[in-house]
ChimeraX commands (.cxc) that place a marker at each C-alpha (Angstrom):
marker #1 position 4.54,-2.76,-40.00 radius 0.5
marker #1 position 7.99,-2.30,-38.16 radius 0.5
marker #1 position 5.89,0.63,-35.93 radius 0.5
marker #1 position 3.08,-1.74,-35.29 radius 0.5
marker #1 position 5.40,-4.62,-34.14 radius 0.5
marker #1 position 7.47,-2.69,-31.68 radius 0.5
marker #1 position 3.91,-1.00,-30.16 radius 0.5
marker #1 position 2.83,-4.62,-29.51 radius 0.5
marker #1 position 6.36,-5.85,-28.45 radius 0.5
marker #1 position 5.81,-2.81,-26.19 radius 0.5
marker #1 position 2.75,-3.44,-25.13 radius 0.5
marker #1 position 3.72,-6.88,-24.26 radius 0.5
marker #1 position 6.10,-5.81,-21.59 radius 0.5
marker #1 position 4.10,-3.64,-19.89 radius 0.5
marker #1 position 1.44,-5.99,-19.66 radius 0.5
marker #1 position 3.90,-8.58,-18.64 radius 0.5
marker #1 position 5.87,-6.13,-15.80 radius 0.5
marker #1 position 2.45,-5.34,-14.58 radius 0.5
marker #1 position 1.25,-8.89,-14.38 radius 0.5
marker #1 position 4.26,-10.01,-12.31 radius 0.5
marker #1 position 4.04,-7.07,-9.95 radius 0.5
marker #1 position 0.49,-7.69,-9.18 radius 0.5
marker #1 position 0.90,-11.23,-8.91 radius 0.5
marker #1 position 4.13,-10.41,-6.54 radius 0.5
marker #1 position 1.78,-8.11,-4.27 radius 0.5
marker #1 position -1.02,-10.33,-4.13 radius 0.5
marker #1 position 1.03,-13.17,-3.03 radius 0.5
marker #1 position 2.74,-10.87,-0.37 radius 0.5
marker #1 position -1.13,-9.82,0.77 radius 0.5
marker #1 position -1.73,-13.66,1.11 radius 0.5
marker #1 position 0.78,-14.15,3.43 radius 0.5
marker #1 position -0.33,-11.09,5.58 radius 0.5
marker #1 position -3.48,-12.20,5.65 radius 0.5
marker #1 position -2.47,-15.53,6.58 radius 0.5
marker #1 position -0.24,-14.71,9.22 radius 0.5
marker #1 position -2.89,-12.29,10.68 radius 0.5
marker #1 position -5.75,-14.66,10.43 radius 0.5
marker #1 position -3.05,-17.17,12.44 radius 0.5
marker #1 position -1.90,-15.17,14.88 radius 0.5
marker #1 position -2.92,-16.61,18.24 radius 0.5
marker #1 position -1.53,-20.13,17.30 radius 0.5
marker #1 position 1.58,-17.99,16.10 radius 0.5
marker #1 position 1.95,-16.39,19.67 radius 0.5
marker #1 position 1.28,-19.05,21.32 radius 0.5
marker #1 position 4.13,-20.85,19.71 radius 0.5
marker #1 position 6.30,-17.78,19.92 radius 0.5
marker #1 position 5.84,-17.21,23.40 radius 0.5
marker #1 position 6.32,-20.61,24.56 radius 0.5
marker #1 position 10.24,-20.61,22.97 radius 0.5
marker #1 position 10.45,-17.39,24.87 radius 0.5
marker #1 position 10.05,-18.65,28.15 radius 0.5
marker #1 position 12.21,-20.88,27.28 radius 0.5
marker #1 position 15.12,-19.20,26.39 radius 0.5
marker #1 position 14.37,-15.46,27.43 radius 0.5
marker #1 position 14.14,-13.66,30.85 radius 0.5
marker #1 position 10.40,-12.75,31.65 radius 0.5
marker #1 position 10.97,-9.20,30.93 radius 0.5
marker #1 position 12.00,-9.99,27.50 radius 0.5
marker #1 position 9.19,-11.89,27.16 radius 0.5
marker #1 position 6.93,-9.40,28.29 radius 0.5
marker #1 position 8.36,-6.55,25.75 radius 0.5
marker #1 position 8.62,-8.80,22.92 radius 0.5
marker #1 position 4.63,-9.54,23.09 radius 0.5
marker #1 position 3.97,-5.86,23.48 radius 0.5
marker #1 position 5.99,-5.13,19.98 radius 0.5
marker #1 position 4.38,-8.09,18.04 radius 0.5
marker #1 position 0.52,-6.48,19.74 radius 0.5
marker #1 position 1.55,-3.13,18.35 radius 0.5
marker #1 position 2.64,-4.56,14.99 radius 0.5
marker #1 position -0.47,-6.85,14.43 radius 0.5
marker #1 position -2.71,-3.74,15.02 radius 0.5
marker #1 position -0.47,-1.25,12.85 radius 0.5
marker #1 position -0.71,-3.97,9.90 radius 0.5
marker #1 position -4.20,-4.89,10.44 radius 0.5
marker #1 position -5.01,-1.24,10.19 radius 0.5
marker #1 position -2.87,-0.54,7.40 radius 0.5
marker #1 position -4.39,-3.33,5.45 radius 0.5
marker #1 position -7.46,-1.79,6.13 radius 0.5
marker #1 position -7.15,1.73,4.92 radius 0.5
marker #1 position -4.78,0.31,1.65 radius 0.5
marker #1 position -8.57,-0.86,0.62 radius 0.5
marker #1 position -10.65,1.88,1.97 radius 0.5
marker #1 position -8.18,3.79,-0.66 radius 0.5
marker #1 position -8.47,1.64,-3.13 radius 0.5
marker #1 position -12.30,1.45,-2.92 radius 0.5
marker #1 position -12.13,5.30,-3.14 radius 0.5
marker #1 position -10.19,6.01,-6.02 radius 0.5
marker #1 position -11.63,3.02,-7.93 radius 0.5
marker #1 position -14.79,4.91,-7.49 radius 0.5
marker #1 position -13.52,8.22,-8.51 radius 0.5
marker #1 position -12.32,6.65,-11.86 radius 0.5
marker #1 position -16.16,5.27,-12.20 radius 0.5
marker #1 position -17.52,8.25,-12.20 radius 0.5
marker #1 position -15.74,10.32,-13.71 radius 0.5
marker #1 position -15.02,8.07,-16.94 radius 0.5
marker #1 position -18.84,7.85,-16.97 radius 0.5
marker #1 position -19.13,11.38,-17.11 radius 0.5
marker #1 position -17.25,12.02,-19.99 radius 0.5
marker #1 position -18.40,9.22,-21.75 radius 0.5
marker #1 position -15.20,7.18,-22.02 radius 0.5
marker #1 position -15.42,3.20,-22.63 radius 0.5
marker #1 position -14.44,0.59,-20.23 radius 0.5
marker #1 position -15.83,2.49,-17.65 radius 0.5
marker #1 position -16.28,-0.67,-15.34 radius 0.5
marker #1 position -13.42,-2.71,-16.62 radius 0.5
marker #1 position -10.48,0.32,-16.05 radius 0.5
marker #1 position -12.17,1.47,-12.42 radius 0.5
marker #1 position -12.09,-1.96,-11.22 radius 0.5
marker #1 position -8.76,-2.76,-12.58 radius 0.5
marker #1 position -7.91,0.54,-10.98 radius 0.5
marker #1 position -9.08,-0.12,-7.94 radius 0.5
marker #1 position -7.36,-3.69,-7.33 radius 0.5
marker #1 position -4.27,-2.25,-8.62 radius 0.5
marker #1 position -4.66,0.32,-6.42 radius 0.5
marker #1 position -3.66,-1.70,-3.47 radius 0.5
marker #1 position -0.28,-1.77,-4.08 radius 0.5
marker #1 position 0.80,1.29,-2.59 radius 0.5
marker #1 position 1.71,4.77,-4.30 radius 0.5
marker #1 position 2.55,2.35,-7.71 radius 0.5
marker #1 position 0.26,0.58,-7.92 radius 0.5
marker #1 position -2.52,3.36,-9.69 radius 0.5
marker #1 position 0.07,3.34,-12.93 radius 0.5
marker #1 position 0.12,-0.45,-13.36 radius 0.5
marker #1 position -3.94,0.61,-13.82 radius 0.5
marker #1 position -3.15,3.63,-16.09 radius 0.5
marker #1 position -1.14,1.96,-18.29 radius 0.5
marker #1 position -3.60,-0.90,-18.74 radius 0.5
marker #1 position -6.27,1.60,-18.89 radius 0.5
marker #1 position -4.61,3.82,-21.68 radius 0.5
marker #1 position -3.73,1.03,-23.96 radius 0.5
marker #1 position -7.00,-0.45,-23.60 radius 0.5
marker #1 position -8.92,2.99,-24.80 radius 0.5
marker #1 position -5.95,3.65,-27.08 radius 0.5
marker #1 position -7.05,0.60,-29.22 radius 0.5
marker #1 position -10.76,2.23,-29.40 radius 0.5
marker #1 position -10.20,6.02,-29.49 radius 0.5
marker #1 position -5.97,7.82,-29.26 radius 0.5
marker #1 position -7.92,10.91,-28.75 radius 0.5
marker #1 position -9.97,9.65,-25.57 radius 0.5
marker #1 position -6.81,7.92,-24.61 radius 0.5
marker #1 position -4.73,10.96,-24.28 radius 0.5
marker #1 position -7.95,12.24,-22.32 radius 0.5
marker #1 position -7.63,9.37,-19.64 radius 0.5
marker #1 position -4.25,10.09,-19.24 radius 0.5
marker #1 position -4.98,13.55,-17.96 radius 0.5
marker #1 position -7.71,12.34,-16.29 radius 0.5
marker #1 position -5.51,10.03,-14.60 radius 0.5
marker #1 position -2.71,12.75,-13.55 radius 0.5
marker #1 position -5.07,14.82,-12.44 radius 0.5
marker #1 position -7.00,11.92,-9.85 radius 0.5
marker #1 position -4.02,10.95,-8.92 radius 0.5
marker #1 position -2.52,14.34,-7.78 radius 0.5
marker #1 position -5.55,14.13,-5.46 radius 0.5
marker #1 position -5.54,10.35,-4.51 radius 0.5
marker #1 position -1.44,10.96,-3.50 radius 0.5
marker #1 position -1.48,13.96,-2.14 radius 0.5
marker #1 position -4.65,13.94,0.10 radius 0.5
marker #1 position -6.85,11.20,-0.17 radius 0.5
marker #1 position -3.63,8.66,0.47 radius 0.5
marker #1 position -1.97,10.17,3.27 radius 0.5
marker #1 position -4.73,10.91,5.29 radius 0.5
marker #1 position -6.68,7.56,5.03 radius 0.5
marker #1 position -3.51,5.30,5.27 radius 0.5
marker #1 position -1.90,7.37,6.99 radius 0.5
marker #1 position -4.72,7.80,9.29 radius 0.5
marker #1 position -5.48,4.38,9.25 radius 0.5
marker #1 position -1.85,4.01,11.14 radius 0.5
marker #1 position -1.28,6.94,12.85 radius 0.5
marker #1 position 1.33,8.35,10.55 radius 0.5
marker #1 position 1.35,11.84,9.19 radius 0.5
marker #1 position 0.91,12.49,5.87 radius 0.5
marker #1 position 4.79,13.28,5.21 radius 0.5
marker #1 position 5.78,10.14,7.31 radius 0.5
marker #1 position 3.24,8.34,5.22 radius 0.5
marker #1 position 4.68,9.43,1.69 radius 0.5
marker #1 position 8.54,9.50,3.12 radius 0.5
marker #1 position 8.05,6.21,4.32 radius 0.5
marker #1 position 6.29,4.79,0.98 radius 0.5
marker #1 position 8.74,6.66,-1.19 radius 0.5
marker #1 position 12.24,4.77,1.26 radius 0.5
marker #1 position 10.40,1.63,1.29 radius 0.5
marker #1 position 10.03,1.33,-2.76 radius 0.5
marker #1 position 13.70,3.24,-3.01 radius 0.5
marker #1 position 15.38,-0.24,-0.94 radius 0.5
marker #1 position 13.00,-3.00,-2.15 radius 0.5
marker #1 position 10.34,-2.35,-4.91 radius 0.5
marker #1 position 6.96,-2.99,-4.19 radius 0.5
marker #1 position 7.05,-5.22,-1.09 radius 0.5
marker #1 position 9.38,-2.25,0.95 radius 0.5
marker #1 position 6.23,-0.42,-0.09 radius 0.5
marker #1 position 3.80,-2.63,1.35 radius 0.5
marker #1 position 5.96,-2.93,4.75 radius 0.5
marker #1 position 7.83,0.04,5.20 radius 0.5
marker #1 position 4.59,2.38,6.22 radius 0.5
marker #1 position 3.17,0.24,9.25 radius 0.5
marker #1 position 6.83,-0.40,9.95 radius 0.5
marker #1 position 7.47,3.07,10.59 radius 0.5
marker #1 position 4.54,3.57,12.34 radius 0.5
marker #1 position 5.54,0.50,14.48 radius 0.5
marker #1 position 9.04,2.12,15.33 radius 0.5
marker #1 position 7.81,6.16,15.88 radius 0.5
marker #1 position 4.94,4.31,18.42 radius 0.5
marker #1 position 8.16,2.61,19.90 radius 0.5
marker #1 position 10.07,5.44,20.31 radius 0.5
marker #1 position 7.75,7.40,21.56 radius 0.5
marker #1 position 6.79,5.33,24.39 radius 0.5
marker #1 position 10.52,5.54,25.23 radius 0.5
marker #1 position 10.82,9.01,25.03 radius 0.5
marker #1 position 7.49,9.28,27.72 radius 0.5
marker #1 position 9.64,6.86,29.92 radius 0.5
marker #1 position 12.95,8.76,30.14 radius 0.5
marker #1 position 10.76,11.89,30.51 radius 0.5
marker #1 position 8.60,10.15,33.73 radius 0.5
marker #1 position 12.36,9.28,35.16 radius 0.5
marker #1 position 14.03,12.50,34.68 radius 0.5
marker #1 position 10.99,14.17,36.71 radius 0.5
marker #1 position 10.86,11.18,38.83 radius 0.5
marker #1 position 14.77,12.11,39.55 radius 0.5
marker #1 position 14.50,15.55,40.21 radius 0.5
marker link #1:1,2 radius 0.2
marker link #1:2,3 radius 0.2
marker link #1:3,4 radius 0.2
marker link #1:4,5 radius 0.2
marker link #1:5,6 radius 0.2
marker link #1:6,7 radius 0.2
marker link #1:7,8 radius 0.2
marker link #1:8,9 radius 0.2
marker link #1:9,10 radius 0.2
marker link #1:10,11 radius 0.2
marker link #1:11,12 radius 0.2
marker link #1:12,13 radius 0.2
marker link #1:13,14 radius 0.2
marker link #1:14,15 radius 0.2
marker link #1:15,16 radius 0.2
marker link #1:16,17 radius 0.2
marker link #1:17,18 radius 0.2
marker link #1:18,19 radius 0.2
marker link #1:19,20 radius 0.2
marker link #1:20,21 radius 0.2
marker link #1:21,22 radius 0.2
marker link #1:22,23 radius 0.2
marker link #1:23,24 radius 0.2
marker link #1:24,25 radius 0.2
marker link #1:25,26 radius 0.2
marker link #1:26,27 radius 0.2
marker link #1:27,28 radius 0.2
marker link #1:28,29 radius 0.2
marker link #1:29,30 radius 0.2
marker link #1:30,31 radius 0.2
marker link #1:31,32 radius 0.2
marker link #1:32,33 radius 0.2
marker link #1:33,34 radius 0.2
marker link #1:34,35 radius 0.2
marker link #1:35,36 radius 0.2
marker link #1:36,37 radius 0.2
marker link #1:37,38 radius 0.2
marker link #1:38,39 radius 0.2
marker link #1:39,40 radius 0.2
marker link #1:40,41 radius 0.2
marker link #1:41,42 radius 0.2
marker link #1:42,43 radius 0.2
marker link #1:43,44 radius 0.2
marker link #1:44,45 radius 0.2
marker link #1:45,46 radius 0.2
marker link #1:46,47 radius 0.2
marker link #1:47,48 radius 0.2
marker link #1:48,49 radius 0.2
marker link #1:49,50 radius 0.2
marker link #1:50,51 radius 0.2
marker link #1:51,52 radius 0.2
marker link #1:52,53 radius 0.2
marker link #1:53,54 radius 0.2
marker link #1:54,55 radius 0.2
marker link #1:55,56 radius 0.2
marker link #1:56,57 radius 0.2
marker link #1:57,58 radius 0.2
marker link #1:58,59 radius 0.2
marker link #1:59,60 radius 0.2
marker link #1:60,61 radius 0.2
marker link #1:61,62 radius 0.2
marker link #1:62,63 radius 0.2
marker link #1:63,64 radius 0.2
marker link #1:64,65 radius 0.2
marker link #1:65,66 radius 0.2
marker link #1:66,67 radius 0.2
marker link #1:67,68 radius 0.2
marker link #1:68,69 radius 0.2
marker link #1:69,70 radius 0.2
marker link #1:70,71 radius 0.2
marker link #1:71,72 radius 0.2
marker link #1:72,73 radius 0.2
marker link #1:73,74 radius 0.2
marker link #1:74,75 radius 0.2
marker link #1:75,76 radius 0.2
marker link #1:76,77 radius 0.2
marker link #1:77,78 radius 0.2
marker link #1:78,79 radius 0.2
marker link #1:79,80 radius 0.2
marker link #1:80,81 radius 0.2
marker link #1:81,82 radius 0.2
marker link #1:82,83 radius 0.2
marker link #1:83,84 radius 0.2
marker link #1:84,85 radius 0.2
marker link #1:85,86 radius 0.2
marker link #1:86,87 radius 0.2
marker link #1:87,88 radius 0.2
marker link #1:88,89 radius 0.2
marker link #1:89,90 radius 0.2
marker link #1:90,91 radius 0.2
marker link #1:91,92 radius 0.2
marker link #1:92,93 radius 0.2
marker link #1:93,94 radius 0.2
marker link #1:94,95 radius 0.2
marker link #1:95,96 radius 0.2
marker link #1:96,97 radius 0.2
marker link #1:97,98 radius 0.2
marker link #1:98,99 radius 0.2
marker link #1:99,100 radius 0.2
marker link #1:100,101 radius 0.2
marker link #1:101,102 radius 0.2
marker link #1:102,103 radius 0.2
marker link #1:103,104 radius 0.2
marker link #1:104,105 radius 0.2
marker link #1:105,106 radius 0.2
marker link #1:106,107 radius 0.2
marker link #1:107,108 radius 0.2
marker link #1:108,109 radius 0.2
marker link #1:109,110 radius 0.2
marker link #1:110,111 radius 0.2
marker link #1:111,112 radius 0.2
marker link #1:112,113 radius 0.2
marker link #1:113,114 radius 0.2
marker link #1:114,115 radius 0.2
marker link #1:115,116 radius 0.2
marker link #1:116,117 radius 0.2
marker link #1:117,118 radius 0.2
marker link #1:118,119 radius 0.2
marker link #1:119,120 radius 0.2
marker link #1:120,121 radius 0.2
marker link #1:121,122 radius 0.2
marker link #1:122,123 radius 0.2
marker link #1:123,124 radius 0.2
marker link #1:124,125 radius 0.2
marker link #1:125,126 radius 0.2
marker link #1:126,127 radius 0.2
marker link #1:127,128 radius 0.2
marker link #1:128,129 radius 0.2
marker link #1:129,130 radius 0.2
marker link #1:130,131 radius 0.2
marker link #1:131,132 radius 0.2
marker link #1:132,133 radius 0.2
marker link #1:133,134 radius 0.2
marker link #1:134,135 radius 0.2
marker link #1:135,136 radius 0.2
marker link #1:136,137 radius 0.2
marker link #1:137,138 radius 0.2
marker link #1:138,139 radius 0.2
marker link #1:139,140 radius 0.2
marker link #1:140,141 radius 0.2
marker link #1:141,142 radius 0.2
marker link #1:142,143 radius 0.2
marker link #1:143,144 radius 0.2
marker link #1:144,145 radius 0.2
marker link #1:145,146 radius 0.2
marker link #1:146,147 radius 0.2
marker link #1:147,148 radius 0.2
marker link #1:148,149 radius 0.2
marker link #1:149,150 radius 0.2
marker link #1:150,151 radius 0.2
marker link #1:151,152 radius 0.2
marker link #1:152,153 radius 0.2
marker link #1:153,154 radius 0.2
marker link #1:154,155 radius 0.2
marker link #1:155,156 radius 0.2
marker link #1:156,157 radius 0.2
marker link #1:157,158 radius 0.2
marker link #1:158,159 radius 0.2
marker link #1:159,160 radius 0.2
marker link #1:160,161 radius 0.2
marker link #1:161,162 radius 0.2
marker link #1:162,163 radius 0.2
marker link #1:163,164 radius 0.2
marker link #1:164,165 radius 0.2
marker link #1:165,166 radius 0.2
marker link #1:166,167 radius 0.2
marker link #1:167,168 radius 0.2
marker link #1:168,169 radius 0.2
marker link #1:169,170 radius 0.2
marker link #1:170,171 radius 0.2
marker link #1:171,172 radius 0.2
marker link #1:172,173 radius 0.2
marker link #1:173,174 radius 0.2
marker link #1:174,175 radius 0.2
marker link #1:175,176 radius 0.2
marker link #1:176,177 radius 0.2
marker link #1:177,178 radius 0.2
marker link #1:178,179 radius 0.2
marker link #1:179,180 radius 0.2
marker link #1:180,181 radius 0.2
marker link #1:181,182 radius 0.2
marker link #1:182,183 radius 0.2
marker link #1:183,184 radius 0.2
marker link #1:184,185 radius 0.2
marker link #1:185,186 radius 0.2
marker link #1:186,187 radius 0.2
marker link #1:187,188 radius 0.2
marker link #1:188,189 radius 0.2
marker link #1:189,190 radius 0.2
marker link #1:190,191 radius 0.2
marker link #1:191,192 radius 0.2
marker link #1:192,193 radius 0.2
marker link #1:193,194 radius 0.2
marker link #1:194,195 radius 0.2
marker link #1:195,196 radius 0.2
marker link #1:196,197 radius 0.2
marker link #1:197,198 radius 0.2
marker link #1:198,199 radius 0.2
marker link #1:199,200 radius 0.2
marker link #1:200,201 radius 0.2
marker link #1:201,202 radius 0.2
marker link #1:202,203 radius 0.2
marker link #1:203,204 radius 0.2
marker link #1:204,205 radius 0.2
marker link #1:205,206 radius 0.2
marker link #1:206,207 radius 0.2
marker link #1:207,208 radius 0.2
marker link #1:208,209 radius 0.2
marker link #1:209,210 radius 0.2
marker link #1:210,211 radius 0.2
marker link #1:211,212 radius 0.2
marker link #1:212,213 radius 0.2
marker link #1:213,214 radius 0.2
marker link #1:214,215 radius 0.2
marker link #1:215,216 radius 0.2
marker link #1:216,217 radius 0.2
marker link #1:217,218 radius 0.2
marker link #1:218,219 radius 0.2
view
């Protein structure tokens, strides 16, 4: 009885930390979206107090940053469900294969969970496992290592090079980034930090081009 009490207990709290991270990311998505979606009145405000209080050069390099960023983001949203659609898929067919239940329930759960970077496949696992685990401990232990196994290949290749892609980071800037990002503030450094960093290497390297131009320019 005492074993059975603190597996629900435990079961409780993992349900419960996943529930409040998901609901944490989706509200953090929702305001993406919403600034994205209100962008030009955004600017438009934006650049108006600009003139106003900044030189026109300012002005002018402050609109080229927020461009950049609302691209990088937009993009970045884009490939985080291109991902997701992926590996949700992988899950689908591969629980279907070897004829484990909730094939439709765990893939989509998956697959939304997904969207959270890096993390955000585990929330799905553990629902997943416990799920199975109440059917069949034997298949459970089987999803598990199906689950290690996909997501060896979701992190290591699929990830990188869609999201990555999808920004114009490497694959080790995209994981680096991901892995600082979660390190400083949990999920939400996650979310931000990769299209951040993409935002500041574009940065710098348009800097780097300009003091290259005036050095030849010079000699």
């Amino acid at each position: 009885v005492n074993l059975l009490l603190k597996g629900a207990a435990f079961s409780t709290t993992v349900i419960g930390t996943v529930y409040q991270n998901v609901l944490s990311f989706f509200f953090t998505v929702m305001f993406t979206i919403y600034f994205l979606s209100s962008k030009e009145r955004l600017r438009s405000q934006v650049k108006n107090l600009m003139r106003a209080y900044l030189k026109p050069r300012w002005v002018e390099k402050a609109l080229s940053v927020a461009d950049l960023s609302q691209r990088t983001f937009s993009s970045f949203i884009t490939g985080q469900c291109l991902e997701a659609c992926i590996l949700g898929g992988m899950f689908f067919v591969t629980m279907t294969l070897l004829g484990m239940p909730y094939v439709l329930l765990i893939s989509v759960f998956i697959a939304v969970t997904a969207l959270i970077p890096v993390i955000g496949a585990w929330m799905g696992c553990i629902v997943g496992a416990i799920l199975i685990l109440v059917n069949d401990p034997l298949q459970a232990l089987g999803f598990v290592a199906l689950f290690l196994v996909l997501q060896q290949i979701e992190g290591n290749l699929i990830y990188p090079r869609v999201v990555g892609k999808s920004v114009g980071l490497s694959p080790l800037y995209t994981l680096v980034a991901a892995m600082i990002g979660g390190k400083l503030f949990g999920i939400i450094g996650i979310i931000f930090f990769i299209p951040l960093t993409a935002v500041i290497l574009e940065l710098v390297k348009e800097d780097a081009c300009r003091r290259l131009r005036a050095k030849e320019e010079r000699q």
